[in-house]
C-alpha positions as CSV (number, residue, x, y, z in Angstrom):
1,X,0.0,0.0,0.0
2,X,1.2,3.3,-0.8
3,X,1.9,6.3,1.7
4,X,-0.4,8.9,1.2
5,X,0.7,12.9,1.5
6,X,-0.8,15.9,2.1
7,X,-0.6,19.4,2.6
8,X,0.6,19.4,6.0
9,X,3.3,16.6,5.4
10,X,5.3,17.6,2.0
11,X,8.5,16.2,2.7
12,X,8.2,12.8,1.2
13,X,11.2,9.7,1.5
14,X,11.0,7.3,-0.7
15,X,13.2,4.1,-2.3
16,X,13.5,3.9,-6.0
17,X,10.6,1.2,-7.5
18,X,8.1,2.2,-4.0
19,X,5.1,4.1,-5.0
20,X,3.6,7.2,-3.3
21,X,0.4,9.2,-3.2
22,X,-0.6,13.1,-2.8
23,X,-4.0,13.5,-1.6
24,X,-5.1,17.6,-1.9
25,X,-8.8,18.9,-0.8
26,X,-10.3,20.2,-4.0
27,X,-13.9,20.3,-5.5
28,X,-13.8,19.9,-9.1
29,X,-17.4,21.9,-9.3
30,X,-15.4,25.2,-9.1
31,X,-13.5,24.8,-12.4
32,X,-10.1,24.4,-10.6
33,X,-8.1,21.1,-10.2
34,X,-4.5,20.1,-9.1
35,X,-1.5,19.5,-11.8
36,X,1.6,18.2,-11.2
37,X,5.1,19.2,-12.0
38,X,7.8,17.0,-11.7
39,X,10.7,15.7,-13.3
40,X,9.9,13.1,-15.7
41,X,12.7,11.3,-15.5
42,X,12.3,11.0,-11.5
43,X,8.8,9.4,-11.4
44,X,6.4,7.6,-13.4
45,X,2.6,9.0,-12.6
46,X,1.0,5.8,-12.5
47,X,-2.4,7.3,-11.3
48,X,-4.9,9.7,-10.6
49,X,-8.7,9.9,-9.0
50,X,-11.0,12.1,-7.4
51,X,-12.5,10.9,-3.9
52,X,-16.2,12.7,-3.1
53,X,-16.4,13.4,0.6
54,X,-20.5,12.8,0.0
55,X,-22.8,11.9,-2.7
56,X,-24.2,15.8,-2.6
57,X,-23.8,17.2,-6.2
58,X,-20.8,19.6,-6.4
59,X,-19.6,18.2,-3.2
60,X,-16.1,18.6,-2.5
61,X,-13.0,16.0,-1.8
62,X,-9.7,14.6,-2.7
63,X,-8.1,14.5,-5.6
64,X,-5.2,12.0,-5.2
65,X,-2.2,11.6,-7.7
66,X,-0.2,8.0,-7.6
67,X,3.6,8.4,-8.7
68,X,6.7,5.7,-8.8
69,X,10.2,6.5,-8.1
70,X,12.4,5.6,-11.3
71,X,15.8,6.8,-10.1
72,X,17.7,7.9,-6.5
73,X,17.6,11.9,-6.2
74,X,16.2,14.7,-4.5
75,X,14.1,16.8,-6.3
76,X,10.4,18.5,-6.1
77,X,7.0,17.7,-7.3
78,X,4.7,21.2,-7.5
79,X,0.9,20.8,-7.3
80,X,-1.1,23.4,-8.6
81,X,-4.4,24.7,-8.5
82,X,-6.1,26.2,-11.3
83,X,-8.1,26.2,-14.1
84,X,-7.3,23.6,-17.0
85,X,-7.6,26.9,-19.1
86,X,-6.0,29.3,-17.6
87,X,-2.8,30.5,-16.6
88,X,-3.6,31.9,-13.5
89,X,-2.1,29.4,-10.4
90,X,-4.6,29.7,-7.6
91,X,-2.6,28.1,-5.1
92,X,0.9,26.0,-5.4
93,X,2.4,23.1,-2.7
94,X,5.8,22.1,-3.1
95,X,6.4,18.6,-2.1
96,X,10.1,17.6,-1.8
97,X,11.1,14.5,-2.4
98,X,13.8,12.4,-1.3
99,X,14.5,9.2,-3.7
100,X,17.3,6.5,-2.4
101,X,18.2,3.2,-3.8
């Protein structure tokens, strides 16, 4: 099972091959959703879901983001929140990482 993050615990250890997750509150109703930046080379995003606290319409939640480690560094993965269109960020989170063989 993978670790799960969040905003109050961004500083994320982690063996190359192990898989992690990044669970931000969000409410997709709004027009705004998370991205992530990241090194490409460092990680593999292997997944990505939204979680509804309740079965309300344009109730809020989680969106979570699944990544692998591919190789040992340290390094940072940004999530941001904004519009898919726009280039306005509402809000960024810098997780860094620490990858180890």
């Amino acid at each position: 099972m993978s670790k799960i993050y969040s905003e109050n615990n961004s500083q994320i250890k982690i063996k190359v091959g192990e898989s992690f997750k990044i669970s931000l509150e969000s409410n997709l109703t709004t027009g705004y959703s998370w991205t992530a930046e990241y090194d490409l080379s460092l990680f593999s995003q292997i997944g990505s879901s939204f979680e509804s606290a309740s079965n309300a319409v344009g109730a809020g939640g989680k969106e979570v983001f699944e990544f692998q480690a591919k190789k040992a560094e340290d390094t940072t993965i940004t999530m941001k929140l904004k519009r898919p269109s726009a280039s306005e960020v509402l809000k960024t989170l810098p997780f860094n990482v620490q990858i180890s063989e």
